[in-house]
C-alpha positions in Angstrom: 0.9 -9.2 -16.0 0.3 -5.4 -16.6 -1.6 -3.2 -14.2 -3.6 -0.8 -14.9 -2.4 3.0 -14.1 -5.0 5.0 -11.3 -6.9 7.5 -12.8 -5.8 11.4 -12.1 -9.1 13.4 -10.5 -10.7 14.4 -14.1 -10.8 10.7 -14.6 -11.9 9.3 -11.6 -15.7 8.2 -12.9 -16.4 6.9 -9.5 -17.8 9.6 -6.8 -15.4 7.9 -4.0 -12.8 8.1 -6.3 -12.8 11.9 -7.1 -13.2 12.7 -3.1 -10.1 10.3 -2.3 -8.4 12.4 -5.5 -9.1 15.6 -4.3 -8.1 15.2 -0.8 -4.5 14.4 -1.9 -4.6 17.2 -3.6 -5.2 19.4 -0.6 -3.1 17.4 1.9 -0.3 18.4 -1.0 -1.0 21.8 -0.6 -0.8 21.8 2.9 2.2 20.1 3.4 4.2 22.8 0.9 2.7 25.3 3.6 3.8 23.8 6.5 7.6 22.7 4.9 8.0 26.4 4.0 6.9 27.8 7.7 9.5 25.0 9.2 12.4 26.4 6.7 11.8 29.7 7.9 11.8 29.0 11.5 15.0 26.6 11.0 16.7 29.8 9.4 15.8 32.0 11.8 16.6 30.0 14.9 19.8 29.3 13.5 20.6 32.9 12.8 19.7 33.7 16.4 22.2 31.2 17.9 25.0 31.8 15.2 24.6 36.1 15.8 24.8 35.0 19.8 27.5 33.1 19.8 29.7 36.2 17.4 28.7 39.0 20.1 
């Protein structure tokens, strides 16, 4: 039995459908955001500790 593949947003015919749609596409957005702030505060701290510990 084959199922059938979700529709991306411009598909979605379905009101509910295009809200679920573009709501992923924001949480997506977000997330980038909030992995790039957490690599930079990971680098930093690290940096910190690693220039303590040398002087």
């Amino acid at each position: 039995m084959q199922r059938t593949l979700p529709l991306p947003a411009s598909g979605a015919r379905h009101p509910f459908r295009q809200a679920v749609a573009a709501q992923r596409l924001a949480r997506t957005r977000v997330r980038d955001e909030e992995d790039v702030k957490l690599f930079v505060l990971s680098f930093s701290a690290f940096f910190v500790c690693f220039y303590t510990f040398i002087f």
